[in-house]
MIMARNU-254757 format. One line per field, with one value per residue (C-alpha): residue number from 1; residue in three letters; z, x, y. Coordinates in steps of 0.1 Angstrom, whole numbers, plus 5000, padded with zeros to 4 digits. Each point is the difference from the previous one (the first is absolute). Example, Ala and Ser with C-alpha at 12.3 -4.5 7.8 and 13.67 -1.06 7.14 Angstrom:
<sites>
k <- [1 2]
r <- [ALA SER]
z <- [5078 4993]
x <- [5123 5014]
y <- [4955 5034]
</sites>
This chain:
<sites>
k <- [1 2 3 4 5 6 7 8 9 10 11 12 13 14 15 16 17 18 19 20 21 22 23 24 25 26 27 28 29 30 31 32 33 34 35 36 37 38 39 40 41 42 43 44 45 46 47 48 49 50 51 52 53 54 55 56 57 58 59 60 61 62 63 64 65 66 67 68 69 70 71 72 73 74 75 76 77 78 79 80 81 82 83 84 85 86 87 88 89 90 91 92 93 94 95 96 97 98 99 100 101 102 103 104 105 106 107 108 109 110 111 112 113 114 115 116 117 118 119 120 121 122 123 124 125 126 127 128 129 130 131 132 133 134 135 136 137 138 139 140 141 142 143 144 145 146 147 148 149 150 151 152 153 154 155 156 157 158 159 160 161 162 163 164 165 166 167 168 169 170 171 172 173 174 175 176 177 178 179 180 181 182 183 184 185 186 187 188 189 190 191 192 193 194 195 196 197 198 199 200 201 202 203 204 205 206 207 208 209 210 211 212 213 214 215 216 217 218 219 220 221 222 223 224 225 226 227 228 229 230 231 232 233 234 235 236 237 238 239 240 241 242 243 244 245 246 247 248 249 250 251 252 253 254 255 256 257 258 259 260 261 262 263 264 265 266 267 268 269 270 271 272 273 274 275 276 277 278 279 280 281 282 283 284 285 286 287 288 289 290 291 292 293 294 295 296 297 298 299 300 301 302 303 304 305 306 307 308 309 310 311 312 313 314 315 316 317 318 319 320 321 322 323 324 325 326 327 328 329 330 331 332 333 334 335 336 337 338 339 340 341 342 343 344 345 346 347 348 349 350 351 352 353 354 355 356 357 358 359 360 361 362 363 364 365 366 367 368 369 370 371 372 373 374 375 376 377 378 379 380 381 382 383 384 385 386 387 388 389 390 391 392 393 394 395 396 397 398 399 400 401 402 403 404 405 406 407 408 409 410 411 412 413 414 415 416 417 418 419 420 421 422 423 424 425 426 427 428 429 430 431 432 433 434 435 436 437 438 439 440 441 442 443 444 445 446 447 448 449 450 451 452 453 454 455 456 457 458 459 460 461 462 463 464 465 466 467 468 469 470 471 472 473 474 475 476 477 478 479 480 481 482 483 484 485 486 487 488 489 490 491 492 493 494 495 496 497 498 499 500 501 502 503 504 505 506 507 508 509 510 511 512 513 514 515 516 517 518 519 520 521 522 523 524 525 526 527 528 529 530 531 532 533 534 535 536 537 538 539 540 541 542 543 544 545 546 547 548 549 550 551]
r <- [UNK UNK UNK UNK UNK UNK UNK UNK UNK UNK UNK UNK UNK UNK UNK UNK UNK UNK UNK UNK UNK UNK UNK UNK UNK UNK UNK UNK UNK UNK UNK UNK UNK UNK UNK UNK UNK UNK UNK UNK UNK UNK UNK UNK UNK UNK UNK UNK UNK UNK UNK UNK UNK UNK UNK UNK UNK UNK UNK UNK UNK UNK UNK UNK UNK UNK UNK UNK UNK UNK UNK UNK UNK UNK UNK UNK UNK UNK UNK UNK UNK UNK UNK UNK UNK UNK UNK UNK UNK UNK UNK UNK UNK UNK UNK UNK UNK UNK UNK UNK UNK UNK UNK UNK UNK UNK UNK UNK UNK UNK UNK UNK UNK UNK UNK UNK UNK UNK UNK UNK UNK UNK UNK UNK UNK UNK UNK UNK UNK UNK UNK UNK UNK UNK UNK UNK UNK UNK UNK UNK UNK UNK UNK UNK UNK UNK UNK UNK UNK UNK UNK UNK UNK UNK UNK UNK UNK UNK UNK UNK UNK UNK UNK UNK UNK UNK UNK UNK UNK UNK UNK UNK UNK UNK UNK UNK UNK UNK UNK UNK UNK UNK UNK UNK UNK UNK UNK UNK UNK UNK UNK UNK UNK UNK UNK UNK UNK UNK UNK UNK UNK UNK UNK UNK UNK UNK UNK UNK UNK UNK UNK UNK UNK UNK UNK UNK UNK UNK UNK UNK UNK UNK UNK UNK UNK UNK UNK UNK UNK UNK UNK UNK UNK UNK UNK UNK UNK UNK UNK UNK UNK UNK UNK UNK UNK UNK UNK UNK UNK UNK UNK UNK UNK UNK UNK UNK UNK UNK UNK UNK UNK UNK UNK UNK UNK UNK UNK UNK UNK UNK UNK UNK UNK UNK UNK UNK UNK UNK UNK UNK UNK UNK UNK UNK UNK UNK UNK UNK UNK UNK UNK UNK UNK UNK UNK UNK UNK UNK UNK UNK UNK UNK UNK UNK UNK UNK UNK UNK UNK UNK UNK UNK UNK UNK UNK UNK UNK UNK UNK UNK UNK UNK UNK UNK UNK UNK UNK UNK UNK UNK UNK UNK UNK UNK UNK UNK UNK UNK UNK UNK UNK UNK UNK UNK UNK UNK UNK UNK UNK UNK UNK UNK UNK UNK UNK UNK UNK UNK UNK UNK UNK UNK UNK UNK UNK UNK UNK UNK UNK UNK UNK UNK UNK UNK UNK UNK UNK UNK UNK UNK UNK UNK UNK UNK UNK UNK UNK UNK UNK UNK UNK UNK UNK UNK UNK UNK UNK UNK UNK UNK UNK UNK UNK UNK UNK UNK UNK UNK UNK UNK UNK UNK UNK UNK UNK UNK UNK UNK UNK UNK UNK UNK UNK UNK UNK UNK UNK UNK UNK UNK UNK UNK UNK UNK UNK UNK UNK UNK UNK UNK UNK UNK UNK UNK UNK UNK UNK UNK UNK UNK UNK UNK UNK UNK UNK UNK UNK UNK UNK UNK UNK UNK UNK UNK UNK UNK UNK UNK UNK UNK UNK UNK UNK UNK UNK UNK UNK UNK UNK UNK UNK UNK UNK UNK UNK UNK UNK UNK UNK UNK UNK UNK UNK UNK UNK UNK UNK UNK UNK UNK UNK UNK UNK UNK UNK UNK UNK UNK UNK UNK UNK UNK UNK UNK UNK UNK UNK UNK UNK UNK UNK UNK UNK UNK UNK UNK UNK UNK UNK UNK UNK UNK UNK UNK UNK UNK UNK UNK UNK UNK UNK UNK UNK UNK UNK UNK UNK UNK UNK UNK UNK]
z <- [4765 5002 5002 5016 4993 5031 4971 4965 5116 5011 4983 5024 4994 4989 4961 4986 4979 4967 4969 4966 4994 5031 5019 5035 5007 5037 5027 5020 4982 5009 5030 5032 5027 5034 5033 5026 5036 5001 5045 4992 4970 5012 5034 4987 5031 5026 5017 4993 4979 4957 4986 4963 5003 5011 4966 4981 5008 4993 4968 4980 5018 4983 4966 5002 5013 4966 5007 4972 5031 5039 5013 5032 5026 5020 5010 5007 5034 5020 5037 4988 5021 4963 4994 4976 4983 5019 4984 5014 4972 4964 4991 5032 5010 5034 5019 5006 4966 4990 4982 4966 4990 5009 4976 4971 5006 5002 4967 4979 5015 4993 4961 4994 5010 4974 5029 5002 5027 5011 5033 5023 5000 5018 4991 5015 5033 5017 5039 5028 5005 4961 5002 4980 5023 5031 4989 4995 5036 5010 4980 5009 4987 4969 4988 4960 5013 5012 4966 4994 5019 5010 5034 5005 5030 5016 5008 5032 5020 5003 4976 5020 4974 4972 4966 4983 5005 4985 5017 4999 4982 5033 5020 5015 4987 4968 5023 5025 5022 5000 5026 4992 5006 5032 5015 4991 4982 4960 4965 4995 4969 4976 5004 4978 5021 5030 5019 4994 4963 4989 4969 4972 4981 4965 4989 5012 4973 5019 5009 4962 4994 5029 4986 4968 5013 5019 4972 4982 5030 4997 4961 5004 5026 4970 5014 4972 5018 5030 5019 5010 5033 5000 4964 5004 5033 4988 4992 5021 4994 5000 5033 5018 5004 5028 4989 5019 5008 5030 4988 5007 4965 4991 4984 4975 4992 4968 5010 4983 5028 4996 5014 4970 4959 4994 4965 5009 5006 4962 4990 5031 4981 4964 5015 5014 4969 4981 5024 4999 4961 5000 5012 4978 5007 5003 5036 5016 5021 5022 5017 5034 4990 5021 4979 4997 4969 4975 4973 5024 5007 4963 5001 5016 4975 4968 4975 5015 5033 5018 4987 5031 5027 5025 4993 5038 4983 4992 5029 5019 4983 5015 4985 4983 4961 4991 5020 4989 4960 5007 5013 4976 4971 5017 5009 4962 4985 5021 4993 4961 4994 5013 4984 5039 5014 5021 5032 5025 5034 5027 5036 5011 5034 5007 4995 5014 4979 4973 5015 5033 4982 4978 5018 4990 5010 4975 4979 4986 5006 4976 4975 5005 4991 4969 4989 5009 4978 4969 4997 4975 5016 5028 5029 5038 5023 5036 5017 5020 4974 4979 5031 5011 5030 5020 5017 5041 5019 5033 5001 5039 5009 5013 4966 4977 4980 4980 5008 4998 5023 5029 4987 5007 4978 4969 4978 5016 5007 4992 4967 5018 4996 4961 5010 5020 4987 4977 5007 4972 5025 5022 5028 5015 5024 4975 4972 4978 5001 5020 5031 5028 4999 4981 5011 4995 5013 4976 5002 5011 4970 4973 5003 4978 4978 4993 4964 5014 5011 4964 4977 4976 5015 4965 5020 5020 4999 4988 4974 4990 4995 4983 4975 4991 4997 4977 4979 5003 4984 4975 4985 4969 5017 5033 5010 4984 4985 5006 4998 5009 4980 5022 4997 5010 4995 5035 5029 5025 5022 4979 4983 4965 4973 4972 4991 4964 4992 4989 4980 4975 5011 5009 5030 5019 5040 5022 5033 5024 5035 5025 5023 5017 5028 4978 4970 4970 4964 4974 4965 4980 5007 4985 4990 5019 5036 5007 5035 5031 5032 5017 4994 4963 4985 4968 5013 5015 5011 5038 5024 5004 4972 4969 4970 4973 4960 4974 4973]
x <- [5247 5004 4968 4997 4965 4993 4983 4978 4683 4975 4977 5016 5031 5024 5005 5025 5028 5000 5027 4993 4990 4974 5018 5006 5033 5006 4990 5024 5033 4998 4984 5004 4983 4997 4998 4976 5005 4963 5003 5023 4986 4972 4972 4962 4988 5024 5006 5037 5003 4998 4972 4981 4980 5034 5018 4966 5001 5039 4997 5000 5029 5015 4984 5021 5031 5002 5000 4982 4993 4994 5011 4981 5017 4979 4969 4978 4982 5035 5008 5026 5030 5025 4978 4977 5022 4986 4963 4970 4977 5011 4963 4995 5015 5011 4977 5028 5008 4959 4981 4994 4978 5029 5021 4972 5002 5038 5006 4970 5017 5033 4989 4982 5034 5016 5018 5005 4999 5020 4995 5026 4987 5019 5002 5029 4983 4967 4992 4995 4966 4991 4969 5022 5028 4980 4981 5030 5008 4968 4999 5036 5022 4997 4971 4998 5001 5035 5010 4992 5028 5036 4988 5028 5006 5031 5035 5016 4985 4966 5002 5015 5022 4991 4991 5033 5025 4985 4997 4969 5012 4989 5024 4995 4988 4980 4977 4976 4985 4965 4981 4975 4962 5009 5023 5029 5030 4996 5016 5015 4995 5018 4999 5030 4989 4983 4984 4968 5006 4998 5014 4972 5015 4997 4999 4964 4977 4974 5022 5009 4964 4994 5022 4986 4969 5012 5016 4967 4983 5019 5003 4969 4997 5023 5034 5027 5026 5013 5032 5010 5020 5025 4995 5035 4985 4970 5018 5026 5023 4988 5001 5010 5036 5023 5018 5030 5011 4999 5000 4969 4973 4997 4963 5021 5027 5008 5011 4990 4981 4977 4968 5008 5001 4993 4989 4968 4984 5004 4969 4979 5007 4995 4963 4995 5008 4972 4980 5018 4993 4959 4991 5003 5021 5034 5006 5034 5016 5032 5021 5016 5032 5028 5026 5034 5007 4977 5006 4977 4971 4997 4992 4964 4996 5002 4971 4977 5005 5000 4999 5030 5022 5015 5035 5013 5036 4999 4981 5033 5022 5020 5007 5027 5004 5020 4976 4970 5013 4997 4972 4981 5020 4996 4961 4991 5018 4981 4971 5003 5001 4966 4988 4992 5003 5022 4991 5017 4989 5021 4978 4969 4980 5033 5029 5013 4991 5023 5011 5010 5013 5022 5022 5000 4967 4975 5023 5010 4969 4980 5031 4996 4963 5005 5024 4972 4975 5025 5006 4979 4974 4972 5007 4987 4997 4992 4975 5018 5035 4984 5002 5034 4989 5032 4995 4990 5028 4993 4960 4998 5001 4964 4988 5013 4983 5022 4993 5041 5011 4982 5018 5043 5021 4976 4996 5015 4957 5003 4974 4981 5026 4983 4968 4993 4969 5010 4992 4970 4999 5027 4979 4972 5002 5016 5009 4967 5005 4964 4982 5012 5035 5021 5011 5033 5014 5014 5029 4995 5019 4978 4977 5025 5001 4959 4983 4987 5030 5015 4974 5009 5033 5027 5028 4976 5008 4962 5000 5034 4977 4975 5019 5019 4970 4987 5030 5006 4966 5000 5036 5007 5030 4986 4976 5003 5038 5022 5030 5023 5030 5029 5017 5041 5016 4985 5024 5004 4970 4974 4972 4996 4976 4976 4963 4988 4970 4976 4977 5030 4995 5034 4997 5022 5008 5031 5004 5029 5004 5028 5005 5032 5003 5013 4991 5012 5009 4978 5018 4972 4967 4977 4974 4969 4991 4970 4999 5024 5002 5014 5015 5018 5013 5011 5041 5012 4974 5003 5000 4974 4979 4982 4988 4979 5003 4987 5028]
y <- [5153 4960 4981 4969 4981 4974 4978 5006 4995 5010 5024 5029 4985 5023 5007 4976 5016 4984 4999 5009 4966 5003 4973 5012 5014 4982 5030 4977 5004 5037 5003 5020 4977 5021 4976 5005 4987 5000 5004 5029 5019 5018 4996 5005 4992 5016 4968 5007 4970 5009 4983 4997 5032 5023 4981 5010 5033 5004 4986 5036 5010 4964 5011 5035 4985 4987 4959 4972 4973 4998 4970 4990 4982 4974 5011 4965 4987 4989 5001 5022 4979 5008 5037 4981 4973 4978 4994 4981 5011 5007 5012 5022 5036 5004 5022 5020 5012 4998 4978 4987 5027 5025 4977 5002 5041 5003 4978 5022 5033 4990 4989 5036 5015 4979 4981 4962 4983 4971 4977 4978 4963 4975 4964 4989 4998 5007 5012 4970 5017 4988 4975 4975 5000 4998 4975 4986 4999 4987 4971 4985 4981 4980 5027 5007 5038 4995 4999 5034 5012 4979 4980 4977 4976 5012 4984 4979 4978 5016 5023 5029 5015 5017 4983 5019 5028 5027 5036 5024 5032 5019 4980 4965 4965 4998 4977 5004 4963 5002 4980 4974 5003 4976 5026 4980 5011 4995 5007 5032 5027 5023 5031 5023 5027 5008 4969 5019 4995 4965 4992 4981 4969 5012 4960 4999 5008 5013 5030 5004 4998 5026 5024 5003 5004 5032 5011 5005 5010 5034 5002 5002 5026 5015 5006 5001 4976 4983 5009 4965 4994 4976 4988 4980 4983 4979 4965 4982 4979 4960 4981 5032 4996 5016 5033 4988 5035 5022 5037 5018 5011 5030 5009 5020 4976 4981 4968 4966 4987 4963 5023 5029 5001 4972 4988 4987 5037 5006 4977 5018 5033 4986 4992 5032 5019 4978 5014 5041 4992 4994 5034 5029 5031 4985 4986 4995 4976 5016 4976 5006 4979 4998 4976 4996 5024 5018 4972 4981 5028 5000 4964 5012 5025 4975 5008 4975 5008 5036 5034 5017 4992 5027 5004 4996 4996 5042 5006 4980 5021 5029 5035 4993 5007 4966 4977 5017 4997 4970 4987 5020 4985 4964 5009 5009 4971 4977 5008 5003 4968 4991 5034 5013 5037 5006 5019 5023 5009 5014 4996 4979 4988 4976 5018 5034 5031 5010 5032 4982 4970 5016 5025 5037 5012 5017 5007 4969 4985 5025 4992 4961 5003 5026 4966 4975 5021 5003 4966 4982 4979 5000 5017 4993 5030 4991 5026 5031 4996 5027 5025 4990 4980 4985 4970 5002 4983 5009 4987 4985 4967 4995 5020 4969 4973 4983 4965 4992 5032 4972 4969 4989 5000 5012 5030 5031 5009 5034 5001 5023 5031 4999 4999 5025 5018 5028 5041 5013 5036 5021 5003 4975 4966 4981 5026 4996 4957 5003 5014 4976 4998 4971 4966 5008 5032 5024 5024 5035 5009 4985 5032 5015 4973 4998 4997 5035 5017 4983 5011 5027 5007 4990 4994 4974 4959 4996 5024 4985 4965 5015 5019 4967 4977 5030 4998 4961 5001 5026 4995 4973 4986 4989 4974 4970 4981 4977 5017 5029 5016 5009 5027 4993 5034 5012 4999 4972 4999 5017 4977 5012 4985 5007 4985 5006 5019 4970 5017 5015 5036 5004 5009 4976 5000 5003 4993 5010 4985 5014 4971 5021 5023 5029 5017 4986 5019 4990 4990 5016 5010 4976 5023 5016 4998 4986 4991 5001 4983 5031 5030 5001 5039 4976 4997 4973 4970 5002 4972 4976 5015 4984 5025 4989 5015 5002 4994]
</sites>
């Protein structure tokens, strides 16, 4: 067979894992990090919107799924115009979700259960309900507070036009005109985003200095790491310049854009990890980093800098077996340079759901995620993947609240279809999410597809989830690497390759992924079954089907 290598806390913190040297090993090189959409996990209060307490009390069914982290999406007092990302308080929860008590008992639950737990902040722009930014307002023109966030006069004659050319990603100018305390028209303000969302000038120290303060404020809370949106977004290109193009953004693009990547982010990050590296128990940094190519994600993963970055360049890629050989061989040879794990995910709160996404049904989406786990790494699981969950595509009009879906000419608005709170029981007003129904409607036909209905049942996409994280965890192969061995005597269309048993057992792992429509022949069988993504009698691999062995 030919071989192809792509290359040579707290005190209830969980336990670190330690060499035989005692230094720790990196939990995040390996780690299984399961999202929570905290407004669609779970309702504690049955006010049909999740909340703290419903995550809390959800967090053993977390600990059996088989996950290391939970990541926490935004959770923090916000007049919830962007669903939370845009902030008025870093320090305070918004009585929606709780309060910081509920926070306290969620992160000491969550440690008992050997969990992690990881939290959204957002520094690339605040809420216009933020003190700073309506002080802002108040004070006018020519305010040190301006400075804080990009007030600019605007152009023509009296100042009519917008500062520059650039586009919110929801769909119309980057600019909003404010009025002046007179009632007269004034300067306008950037705002990447929805107008709601203000974009801070990361020049101004006080905002560097504000930032590090929040840091610490939940280190010390003790959360093991911060999920940070729009990492690329912070710095912009001096004096502003026009984009001189015409093409709506896309919030998941990869153009090199003068508001994006840009160079001076890397000494924001270098700070923060200063900061990640004063408290014990290894805490992470993960970038949300759209760039142009992965060469330049690994840029914000340099030793100094952050620990991960989501890999949106797999999560972009279709089921195909050439383009996914490559962007896993591109993905791990970026990031060995800088001595970075690479990660995988496959859905999240902003794109469609995997199953949906990707053609094929179930099928191939419980074969893409048997790939996702395989590959060596950290892996992202968004909440409802592990029972199959499709994404809703017919939610009404009037039930909407993606900020772009009420904008021209932005995103296509339809974010909600994967956020639809998920099923926990068949049978109930909103399938077990909580006692008084769910902001979101749900599908009749989720009952089938409810942790309840799934539990115990083998042939079940949950149990298919657990059984892999147990694996993924047990066996020598997985986890942790930087590299794959490809295996090139499979036929055209199958993904074949081979991780070595790091401890020297021996007991190396293959994994085979039929990207076709047809079964497909196997050359050899590469040794024992482990785990299938559907049916397998040990013939021919069948379509749209991933099997994991042990070789």
């Amino acid at each position: 067979m030919t071989q192809h290598s792509s290359a040579p806390a707290t005190d209830t913190a969980p336990a670190i894992r330690t060499d035989a040297t005692g230094e720790p090993t990196g939990w995040w090189r390996e780690a299984v990090i399961y999202q929570v959409y905290p407004r669609s996990f779970a309702d504690g209060n049955g006010d049909g919107m999740g909340d703290l307490p419903g995550i809390r009390a959800r967090l053993p069914y977390l600990a059996d799924l088989g996950v290391d982290a939970v990541w926490l999406s935004p959770f923090y007092a916000s007049p919830q115009a962007d669903a939370g990302y845009d902030v008025a308080d870093y320090r305070a929860i918004d009585p929606m979700f709780g309060d910081l008590h509920d926070a306290d008992a969620l992160i000491r639950d969550a440690h008992e259960l050997g969990l992690r737990v990881i939290v959204d902040v957002v520094p690339n722009h605040s809420s216009d309900r933020h003190e700073w930014f309506q002080r802002a307002l108040r004070e006018g023109p020519g305010s040190p507070l301006r400075d804080r966030y990009h007030f600019r006069p605007g152009r023509g004659r009296n100042g009519e036009e917008p500062p520059n050319d650039w586009e919110s990603i929801f769909g119309g100018p980057a600019w909003t005109r404010t009025k002046n305390p007179d009632g007269t028209p004034g300067e306008w303000y950037l705002h990447l985003f929805a107008p709601e969302q203000p974009d801070f000038n990361w020049e101004n120290e006080a905002v560097r200095d504000e930032f590090r303060s929040v840091l610490r404020f939940w280190l010390d809370m003790g959360v093991d790491g911060f999920r940070i949106d729009v990492a690329h977004g912070l710095v912009k290109a001096p004096g502003l310049p026009d984009m001189g193009r015409t093409e709506q953004l896309k919030l998941l693009g990869n153009q090199a854009l003068p508001f994006f990547d840009q160079d001076g982010v890397h000494e924001i990050y270098r700070s923060w990890r200063r900061i990640l590296d004063e408290y014990p128990g290894e805490r992470i940094g993960v970038a949300e980093a759209w760039t142009p190519s992965p060469e330049r994600t690994a840029l914000y993963l340099r030793p100094d800098e952050l620990h991960q970055a989501f890999n949106f360049h797999y999560l972009d890629t279709g089921w195909n077996a050439e383009a996914l050989r490559a962007v896993i061989d591109e993905s791990l040879d970026s990031m060995r340079p800088v001595g970075a794990p690479t990660t995988w995910v496959l859905s999240n709160h902003d794109v469609v759901r995997h199953r949906t996404r990707l053609g094929g049904g179930l099928g191939r989406a419980r074969a893409a995620s048997l790939l996702m786990l395989a590959l060596p790494g950290s892996a992202y699981v968004y909440q409802g993947e592990e029972l199959g969950l499709p994404e809703v595509t017919d939610l009404p009009d009037e039930v909407r609240q993606d900020p772009s879906f009420f904008r021209d000419n932005g995103q296509d608005g339809l974010r909600d279809g994967c956020r639809v709170p998920i099923p926990w029981t068949s049978t109930g007003p909103s399938y077990g999410f909580g006692s008084g129904g769910s902001w979101l409607p749900q599908p009749e036909e989720w009952a089938k597809l409810s942790v309840e209905e799934q539990t115990g049942d083998p042939t079940s996409t949950l149990e298919m989830y657990r059984s892999a994280l147990a694996v993924r965890r047990e066996h020598p192969a997985l986890g942790a690497g930087d590299a794959v061995e490809w295996l090139d005597d499979f036929p055209a269309g199958v993904l074949a390759f081979r991780r070595r048993a790091a401890d020297g057992s021996g007991r190396d792992f293959v994994c085979t992924v039929n990207t076709t429509g047809t079964p497909v022949e196997l050359p050899t069988v590469p040794g024992r079954v482990l785990l299938a993504s559907g049916e397998y009698d040990g013939g021919a691999l069948p379509a749209d089907t991933t099997v994991w062995w042990e070789a």
